[in-house]
mmCIF file of the N, C-alpha and C atoms, coordinates in Angstrom:
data_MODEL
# 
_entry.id   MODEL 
# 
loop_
_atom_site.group_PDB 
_atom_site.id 
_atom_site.type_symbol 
_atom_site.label_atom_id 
_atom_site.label_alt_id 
_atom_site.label_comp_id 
_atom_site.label_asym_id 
_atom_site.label_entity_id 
_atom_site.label_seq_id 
_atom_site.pdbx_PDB_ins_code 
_atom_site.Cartn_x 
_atom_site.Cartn_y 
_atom_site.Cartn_z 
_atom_site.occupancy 
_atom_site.B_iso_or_equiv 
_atom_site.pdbx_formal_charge 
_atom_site.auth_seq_id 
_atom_site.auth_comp_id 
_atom_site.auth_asym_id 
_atom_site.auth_atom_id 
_atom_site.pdbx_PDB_model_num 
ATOM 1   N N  . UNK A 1 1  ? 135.573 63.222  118.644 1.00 0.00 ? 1  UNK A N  1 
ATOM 2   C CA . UNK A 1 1  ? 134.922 64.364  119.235 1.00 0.00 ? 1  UNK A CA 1 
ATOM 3   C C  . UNK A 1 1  ? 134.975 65.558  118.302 1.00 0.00 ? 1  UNK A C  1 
ATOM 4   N N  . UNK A 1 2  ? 136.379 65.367  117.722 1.00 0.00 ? 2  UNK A N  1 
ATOM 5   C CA . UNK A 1 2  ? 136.580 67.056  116.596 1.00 0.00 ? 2  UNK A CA 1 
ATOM 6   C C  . UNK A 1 2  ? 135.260 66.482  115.692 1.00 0.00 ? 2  UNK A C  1 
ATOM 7   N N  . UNK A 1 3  ? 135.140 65.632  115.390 1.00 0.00 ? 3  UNK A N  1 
ATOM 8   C CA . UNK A 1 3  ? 133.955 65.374  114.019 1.00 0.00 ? 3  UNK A CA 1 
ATOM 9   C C  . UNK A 1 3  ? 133.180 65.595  114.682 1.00 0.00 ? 3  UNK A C  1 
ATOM 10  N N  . UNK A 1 4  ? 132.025 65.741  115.832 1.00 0.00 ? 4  UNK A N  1 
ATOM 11  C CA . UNK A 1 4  ? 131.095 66.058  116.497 1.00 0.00 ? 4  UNK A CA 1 
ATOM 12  C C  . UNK A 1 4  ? 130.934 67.360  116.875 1.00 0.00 ? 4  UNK A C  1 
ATOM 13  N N  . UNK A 1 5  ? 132.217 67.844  116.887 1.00 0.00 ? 5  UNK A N  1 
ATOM 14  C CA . UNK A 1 5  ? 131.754 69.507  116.573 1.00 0.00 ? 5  UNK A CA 1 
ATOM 15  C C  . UNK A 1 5  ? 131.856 70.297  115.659 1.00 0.00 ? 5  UNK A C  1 
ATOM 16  N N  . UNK A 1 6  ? 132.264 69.695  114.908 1.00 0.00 ? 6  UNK A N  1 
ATOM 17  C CA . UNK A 1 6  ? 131.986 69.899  113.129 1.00 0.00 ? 6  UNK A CA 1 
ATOM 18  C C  . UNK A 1 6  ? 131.112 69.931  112.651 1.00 0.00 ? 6  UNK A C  1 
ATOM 19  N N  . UNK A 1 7  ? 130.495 69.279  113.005 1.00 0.00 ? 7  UNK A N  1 
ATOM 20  C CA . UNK A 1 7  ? 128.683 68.267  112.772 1.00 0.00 ? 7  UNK A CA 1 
ATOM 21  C C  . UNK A 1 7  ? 127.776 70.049  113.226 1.00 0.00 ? 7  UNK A C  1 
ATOM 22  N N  . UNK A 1 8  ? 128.392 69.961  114.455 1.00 0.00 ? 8  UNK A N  1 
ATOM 23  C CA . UNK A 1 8  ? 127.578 70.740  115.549 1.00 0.00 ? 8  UNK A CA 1 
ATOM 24  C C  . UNK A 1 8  ? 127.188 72.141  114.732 1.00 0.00 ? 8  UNK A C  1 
ATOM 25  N N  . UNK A 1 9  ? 129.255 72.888  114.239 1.00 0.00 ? 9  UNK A N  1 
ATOM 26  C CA . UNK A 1 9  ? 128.810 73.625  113.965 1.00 0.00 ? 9  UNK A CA 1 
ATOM 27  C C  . UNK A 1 9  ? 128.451 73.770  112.202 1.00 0.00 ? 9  UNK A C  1 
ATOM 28  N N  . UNK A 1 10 ? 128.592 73.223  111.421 1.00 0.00 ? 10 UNK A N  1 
ATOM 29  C CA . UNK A 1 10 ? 127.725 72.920  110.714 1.00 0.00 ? 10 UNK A CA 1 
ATOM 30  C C  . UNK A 1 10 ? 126.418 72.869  110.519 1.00 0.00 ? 10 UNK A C  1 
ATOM 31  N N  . UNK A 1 11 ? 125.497 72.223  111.323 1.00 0.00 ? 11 UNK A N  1 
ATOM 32  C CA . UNK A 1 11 ? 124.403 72.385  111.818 1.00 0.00 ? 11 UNK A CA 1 
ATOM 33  C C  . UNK A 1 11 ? 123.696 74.104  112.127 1.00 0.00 ? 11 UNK A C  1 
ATOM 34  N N  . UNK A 1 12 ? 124.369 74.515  112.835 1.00 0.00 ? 12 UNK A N  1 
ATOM 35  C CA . UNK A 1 12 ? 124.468 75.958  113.313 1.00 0.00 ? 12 UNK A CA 1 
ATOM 36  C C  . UNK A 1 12 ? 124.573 76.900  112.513 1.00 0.00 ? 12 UNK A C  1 
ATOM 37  N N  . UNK A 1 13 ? 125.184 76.805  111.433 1.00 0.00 ? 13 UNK A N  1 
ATOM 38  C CA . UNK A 1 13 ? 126.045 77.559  110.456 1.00 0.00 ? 13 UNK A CA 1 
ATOM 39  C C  . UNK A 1 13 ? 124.581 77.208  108.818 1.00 0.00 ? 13 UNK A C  1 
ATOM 40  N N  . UNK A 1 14 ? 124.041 76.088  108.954 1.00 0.00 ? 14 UNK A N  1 
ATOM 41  C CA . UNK A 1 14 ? 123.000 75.867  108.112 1.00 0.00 ? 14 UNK A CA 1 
ATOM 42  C C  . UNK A 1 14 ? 121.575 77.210  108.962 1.00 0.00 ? 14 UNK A C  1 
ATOM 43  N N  . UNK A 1 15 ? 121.723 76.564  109.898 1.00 0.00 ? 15 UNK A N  1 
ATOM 44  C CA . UNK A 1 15 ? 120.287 77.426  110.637 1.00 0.00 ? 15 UNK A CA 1 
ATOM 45  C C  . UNK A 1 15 ? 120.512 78.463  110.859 1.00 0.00 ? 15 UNK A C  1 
ATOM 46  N N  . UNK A 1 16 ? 121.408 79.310  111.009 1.00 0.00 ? 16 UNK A N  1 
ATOM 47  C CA . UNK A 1 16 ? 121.442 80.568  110.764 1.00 0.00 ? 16 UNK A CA 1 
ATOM 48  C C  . UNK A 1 16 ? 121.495 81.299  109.271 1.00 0.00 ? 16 UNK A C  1 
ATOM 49  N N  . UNK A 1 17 ? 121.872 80.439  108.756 1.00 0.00 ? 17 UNK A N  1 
ATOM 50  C CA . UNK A 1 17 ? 121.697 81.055  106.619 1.00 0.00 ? 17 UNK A CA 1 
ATOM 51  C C  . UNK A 1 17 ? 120.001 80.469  106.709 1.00 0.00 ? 17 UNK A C  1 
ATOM 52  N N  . UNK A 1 18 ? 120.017 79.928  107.519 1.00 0.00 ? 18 UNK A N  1 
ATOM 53  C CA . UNK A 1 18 ? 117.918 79.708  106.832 1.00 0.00 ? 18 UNK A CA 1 
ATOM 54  C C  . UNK A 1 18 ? 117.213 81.040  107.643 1.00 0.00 ? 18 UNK A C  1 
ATOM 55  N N  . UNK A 1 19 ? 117.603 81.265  109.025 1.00 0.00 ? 19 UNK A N  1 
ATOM 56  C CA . UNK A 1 19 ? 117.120 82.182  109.668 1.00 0.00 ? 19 UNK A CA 1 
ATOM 57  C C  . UNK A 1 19 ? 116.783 83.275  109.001 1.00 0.00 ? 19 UNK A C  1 
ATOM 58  N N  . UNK A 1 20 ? 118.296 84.149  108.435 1.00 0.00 ? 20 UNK A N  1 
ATOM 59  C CA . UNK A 1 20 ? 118.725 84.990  108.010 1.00 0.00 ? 20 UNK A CA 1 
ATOM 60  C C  . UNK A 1 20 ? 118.184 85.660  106.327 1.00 0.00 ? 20 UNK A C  1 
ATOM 61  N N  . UNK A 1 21 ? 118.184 84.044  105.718 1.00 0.00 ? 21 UNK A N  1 
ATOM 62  C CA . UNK A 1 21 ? 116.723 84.068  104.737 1.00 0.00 ? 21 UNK A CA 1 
ATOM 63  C C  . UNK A 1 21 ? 115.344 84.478  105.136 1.00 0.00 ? 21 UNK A C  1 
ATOM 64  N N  . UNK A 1 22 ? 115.202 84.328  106.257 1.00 0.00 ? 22 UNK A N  1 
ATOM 65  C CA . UNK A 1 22 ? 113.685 83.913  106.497 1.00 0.00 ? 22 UNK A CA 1 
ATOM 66  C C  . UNK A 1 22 ? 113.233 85.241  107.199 1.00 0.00 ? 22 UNK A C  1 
ATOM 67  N N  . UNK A 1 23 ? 114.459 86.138  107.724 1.00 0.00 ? 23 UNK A N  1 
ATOM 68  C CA . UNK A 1 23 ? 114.184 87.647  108.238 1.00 0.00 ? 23 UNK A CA 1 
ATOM 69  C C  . UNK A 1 23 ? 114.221 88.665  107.089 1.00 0.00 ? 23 UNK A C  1 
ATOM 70  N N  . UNK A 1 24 ? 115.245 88.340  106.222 1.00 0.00 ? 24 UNK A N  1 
ATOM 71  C CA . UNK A 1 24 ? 115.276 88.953  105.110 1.00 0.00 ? 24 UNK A CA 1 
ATOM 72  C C  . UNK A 1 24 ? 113.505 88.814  104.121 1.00 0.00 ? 24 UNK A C  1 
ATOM 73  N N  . UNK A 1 25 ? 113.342 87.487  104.142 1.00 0.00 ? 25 UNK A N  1 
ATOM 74  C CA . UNK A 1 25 ? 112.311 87.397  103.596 1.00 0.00 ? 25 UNK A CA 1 
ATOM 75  C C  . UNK A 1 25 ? 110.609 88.105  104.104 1.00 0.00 ? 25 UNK A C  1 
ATOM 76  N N  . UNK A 1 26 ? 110.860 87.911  105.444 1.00 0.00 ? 26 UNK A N  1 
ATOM 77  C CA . UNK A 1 26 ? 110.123 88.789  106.127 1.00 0.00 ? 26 UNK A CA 1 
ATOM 78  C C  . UNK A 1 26 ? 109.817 90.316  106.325 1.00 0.00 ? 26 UNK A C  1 
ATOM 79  N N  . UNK A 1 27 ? 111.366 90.745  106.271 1.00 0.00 ? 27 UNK A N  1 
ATOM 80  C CA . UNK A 1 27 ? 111.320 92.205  106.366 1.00 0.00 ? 27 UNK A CA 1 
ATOM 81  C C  . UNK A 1 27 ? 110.927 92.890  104.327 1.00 0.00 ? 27 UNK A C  1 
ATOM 82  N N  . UNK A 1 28 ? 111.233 92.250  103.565 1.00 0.00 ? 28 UNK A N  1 
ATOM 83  C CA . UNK A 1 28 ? 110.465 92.703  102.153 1.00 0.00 ? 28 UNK A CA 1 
ATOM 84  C C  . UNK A 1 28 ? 108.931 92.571  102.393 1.00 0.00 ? 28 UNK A C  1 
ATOM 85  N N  . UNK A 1 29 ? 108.617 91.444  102.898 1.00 0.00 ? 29 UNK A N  1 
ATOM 86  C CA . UNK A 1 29 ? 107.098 91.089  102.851 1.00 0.00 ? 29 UNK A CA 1 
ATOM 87  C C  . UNK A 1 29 ? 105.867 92.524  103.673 1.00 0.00 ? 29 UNK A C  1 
ATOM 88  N N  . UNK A 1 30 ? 106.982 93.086  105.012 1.00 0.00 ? 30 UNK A N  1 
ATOM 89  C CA . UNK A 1 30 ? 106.453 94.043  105.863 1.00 0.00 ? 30 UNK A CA 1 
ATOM 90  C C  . UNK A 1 30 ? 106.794 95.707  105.338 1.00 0.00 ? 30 UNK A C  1 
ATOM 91  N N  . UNK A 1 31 ? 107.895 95.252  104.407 1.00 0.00 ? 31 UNK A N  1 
ATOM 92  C CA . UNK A 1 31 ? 107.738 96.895  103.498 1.00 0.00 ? 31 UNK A CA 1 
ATOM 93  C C  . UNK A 1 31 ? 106.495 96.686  102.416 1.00 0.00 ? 31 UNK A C  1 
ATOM 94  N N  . UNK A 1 32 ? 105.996 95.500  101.264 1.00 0.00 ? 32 UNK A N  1 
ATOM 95  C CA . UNK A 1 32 ? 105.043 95.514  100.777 1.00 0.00 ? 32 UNK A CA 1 
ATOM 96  C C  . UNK A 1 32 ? 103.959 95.983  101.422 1.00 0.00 ? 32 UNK A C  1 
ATOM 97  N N  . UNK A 1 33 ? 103.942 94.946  102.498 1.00 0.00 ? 33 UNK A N  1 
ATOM 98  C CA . UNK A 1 33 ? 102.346 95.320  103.627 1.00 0.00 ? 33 UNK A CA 1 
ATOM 99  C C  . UNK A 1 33 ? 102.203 97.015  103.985 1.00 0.00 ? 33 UNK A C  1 
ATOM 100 N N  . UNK A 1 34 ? 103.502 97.433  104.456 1.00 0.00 ? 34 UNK A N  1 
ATOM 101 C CA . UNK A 1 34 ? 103.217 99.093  104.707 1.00 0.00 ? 34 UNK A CA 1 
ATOM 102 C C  . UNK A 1 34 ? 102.911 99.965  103.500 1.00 0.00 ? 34 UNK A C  1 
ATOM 103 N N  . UNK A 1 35 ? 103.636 99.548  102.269 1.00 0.00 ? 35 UNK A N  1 
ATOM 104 C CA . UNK A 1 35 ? 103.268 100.283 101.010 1.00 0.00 ? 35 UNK A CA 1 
ATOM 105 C C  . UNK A 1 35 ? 101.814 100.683 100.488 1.00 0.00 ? 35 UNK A C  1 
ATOM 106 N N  . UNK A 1 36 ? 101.354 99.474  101.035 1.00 0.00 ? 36 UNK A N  1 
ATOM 107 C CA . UNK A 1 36 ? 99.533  98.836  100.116 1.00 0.00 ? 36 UNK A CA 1 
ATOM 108 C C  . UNK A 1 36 ? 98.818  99.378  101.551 1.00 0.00 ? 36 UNK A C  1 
ATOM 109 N N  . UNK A 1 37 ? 99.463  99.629  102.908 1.00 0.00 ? 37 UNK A N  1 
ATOM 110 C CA . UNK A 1 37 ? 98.397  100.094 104.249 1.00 0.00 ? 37 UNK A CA 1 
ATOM 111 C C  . UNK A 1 37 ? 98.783  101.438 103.567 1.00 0.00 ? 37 UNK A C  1 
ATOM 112 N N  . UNK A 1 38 ? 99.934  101.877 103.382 1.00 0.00 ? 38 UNK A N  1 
ATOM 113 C CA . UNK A 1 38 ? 99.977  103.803 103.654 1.00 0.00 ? 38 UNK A CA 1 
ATOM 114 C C  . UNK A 1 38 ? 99.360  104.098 102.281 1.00 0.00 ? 38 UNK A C  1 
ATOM 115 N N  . UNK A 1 39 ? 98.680  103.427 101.304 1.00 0.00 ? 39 UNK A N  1 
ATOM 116 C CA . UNK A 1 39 ? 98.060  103.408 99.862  1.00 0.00 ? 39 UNK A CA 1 
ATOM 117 C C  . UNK A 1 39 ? 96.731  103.617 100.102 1.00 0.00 ? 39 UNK A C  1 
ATOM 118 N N  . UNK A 1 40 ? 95.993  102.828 101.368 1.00 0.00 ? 40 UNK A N  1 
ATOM 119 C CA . UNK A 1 40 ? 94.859  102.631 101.364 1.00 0.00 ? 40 UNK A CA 1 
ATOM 120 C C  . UNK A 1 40 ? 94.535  103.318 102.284 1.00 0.00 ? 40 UNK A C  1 
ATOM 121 N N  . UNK A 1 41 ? 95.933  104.137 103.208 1.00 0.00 ? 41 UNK A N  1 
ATOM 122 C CA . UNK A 1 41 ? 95.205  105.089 103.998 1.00 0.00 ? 41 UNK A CA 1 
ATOM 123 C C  . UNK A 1 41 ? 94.918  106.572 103.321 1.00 0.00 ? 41 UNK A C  1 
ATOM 124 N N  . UNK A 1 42 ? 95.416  106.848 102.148 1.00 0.00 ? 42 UNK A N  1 
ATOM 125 C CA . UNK A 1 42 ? 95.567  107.977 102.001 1.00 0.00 ? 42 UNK A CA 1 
ATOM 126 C C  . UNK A 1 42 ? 94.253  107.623 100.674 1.00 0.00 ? 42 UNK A C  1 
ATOM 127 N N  . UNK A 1 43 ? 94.156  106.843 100.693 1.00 0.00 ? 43 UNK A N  1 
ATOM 128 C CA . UNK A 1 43 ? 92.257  106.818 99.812  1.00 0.00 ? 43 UNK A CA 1 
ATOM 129 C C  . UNK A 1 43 ? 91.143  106.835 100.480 1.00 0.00 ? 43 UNK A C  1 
ATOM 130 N N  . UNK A 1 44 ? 91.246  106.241 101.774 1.00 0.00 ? 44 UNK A N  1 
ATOM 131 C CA . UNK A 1 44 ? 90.604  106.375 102.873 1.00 0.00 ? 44 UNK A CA 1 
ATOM 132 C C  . UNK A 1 44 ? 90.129  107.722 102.898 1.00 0.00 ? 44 UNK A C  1 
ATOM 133 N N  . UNK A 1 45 ? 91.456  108.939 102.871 1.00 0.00 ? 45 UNK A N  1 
ATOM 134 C CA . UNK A 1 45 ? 91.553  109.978 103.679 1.00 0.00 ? 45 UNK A CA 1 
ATOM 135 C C  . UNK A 1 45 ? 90.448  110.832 102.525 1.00 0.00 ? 45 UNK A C  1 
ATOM 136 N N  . UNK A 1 46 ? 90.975  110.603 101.311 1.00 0.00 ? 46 UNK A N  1 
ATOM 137 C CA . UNK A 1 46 ? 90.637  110.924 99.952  1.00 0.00 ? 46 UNK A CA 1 
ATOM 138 C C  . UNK A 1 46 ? 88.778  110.842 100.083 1.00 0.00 ? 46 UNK A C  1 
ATOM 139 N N  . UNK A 1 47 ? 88.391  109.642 100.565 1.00 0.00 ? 47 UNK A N  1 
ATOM 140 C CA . UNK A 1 47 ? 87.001  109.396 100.547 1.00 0.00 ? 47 UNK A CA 1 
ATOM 141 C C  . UNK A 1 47 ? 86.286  109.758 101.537 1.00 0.00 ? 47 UNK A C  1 
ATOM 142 N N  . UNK A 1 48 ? 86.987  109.848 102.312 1.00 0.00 ? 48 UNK A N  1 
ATOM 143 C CA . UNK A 1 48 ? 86.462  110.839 103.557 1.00 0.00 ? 48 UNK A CA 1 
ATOM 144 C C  . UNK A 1 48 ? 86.323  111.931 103.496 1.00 0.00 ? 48 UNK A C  1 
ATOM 145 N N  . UNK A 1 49 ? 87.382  112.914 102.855 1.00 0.00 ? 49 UNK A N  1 
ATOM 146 C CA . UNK A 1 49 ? 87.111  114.139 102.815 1.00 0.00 ? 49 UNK A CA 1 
ATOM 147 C C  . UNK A 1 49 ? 85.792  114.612 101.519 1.00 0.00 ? 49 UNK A C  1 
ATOM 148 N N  . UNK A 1 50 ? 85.509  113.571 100.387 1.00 0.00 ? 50 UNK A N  1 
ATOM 149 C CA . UNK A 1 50 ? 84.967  113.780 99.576  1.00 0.00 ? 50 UNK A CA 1 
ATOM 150 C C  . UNK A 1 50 ? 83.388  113.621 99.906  1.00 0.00 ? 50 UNK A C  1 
ATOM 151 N N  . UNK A 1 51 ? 83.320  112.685 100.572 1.00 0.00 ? 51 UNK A N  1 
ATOM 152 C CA . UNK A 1 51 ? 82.076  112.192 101.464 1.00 0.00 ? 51 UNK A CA 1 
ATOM 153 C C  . UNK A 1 51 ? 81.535  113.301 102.424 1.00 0.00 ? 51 UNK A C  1 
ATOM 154 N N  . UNK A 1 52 ? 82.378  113.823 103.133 1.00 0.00 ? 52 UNK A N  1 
ATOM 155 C CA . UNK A 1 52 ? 82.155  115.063 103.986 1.00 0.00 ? 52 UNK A CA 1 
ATOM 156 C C  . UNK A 1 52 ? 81.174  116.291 103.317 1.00 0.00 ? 52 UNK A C  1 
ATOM 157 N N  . UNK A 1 53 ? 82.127  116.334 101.827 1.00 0.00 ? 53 UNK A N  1 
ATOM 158 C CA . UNK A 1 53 ? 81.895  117.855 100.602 1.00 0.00 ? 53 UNK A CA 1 
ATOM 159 C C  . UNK A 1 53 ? 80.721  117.282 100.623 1.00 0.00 ? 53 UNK A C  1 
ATOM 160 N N  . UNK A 1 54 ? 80.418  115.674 99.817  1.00 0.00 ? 54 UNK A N  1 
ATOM 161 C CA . UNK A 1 54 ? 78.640  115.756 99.659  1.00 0.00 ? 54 UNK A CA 1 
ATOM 162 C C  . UNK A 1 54 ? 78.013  115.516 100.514 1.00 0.00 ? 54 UNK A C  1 
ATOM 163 N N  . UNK A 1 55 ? 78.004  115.616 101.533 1.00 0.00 ? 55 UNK A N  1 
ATOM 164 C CA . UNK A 1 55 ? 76.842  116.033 103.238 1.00 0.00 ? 55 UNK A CA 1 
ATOM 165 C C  . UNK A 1 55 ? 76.527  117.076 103.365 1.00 0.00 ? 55 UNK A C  1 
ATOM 166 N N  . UNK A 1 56 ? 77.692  117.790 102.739 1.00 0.00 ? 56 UNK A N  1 
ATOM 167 C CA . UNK A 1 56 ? 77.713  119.227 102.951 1.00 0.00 ? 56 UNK A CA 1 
ATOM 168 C C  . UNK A 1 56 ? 76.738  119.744 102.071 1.00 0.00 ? 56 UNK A C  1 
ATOM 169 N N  . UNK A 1 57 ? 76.666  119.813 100.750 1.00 0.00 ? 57 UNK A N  1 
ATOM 170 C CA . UNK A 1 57 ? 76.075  119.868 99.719  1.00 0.00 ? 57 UNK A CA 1 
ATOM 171 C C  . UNK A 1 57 ? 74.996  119.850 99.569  1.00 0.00 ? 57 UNK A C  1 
ATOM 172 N N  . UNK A 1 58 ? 74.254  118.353 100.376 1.00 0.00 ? 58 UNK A N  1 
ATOM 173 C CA . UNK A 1 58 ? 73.029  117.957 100.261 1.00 0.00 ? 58 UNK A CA 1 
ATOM 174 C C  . UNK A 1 58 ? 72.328  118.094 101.612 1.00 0.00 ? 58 UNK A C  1 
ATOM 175 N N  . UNK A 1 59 ? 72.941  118.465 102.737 1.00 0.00 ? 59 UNK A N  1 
ATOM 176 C CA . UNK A 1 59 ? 72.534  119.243 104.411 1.00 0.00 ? 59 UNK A CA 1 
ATOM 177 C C  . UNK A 1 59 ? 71.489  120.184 104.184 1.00 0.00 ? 59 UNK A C  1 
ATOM 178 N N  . UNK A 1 60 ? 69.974  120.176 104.234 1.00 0.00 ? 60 UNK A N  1 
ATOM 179 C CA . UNK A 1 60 ? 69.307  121.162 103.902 1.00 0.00 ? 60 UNK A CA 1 
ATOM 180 C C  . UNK A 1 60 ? 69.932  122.325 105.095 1.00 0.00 ? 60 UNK A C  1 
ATOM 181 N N  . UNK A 1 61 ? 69.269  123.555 104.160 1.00 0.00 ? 61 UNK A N  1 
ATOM 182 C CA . UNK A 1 61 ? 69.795  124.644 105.006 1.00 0.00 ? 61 UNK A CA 1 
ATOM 183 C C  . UNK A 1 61 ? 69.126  125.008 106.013 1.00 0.00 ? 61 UNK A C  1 
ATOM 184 N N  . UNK A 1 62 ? 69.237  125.237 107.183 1.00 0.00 ? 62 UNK A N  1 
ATOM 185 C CA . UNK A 1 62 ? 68.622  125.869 108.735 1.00 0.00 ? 62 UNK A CA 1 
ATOM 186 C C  . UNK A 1 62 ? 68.249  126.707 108.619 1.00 0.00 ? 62 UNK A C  1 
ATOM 187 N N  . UNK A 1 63 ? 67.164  127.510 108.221 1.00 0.00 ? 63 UNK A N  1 
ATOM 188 C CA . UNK A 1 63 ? 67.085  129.099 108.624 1.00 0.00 ? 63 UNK A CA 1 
ATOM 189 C C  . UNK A 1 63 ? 67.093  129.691 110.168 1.00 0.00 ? 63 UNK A C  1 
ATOM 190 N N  . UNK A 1 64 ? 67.501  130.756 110.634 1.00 0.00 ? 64 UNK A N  1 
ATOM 191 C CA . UNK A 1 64 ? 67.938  130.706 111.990 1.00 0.00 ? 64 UNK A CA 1 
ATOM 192 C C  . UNK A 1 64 ? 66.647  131.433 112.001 1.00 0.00 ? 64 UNK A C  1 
ATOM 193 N N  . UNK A 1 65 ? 65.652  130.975 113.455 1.00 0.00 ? 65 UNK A N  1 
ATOM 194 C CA . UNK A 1 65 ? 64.845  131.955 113.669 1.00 0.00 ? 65 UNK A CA 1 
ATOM 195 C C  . UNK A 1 65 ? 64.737  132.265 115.201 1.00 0.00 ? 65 UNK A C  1 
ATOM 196 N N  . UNK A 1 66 ? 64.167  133.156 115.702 1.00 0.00 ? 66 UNK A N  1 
ATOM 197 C CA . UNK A 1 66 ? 63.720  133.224 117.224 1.00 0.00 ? 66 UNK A CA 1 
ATOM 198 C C  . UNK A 1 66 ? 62.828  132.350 117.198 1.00 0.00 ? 66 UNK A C  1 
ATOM 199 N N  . UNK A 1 67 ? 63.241  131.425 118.613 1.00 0.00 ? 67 UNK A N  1 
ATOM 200 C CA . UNK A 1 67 ? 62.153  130.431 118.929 1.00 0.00 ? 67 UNK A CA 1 
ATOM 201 C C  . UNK A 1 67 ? 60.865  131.898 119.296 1.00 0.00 ? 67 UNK A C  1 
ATOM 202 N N  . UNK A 1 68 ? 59.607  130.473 119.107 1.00 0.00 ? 68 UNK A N  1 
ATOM 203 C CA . UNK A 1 68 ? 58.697  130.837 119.535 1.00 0.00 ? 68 UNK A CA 1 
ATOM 204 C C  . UNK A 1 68 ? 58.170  132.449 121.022 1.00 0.00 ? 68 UNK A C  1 
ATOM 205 N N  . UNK A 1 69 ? 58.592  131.850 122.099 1.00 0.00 ? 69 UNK A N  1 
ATOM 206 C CA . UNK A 1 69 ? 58.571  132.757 123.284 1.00 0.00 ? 69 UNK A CA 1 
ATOM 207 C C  . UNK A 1 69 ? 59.963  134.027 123.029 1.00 0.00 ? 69 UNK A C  1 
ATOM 208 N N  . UNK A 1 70 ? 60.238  134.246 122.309 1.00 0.00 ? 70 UNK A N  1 
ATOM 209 C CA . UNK A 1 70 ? 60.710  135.548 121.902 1.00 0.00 ? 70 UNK A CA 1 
ATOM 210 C C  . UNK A 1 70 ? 60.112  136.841 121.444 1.00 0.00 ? 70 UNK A C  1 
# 
């Protein structure tokens, strides 16, 4: 029986060092992913605001007038 829970925790003691790899390995993978999202948000932001300037730029101008029945 002692050899059967040897086995057991052995067993246990393997799957938690793979787990423990495999969170570790995970949690690097989800700091890359946030690095390259908060990268591409702030070019986003970059092209947006630049996109805005040339609308602005090229928006013919309104002259304000009194409508007609004035």
């Amino acid at each position: 029986m002692s050899e059967n829970l040897s086995e057991r925790l052995i067993e246990l003691e393997i799957r938690y060092a793979e787990q423990e790899k495999t969170i570790e390995d995970l949690s690097g993978e989800i700091a890359e992913q946030w690095k390259l999202i908060s990268g591409m948000s702030k070019k986003l932001n970059a092209l947006t605001n630049r996109f805005l300037e040339l609308e602005e730029q090229t928006a013919p101008e309104v002259a304000v007038t009194k409508p007609p029945h004035w």
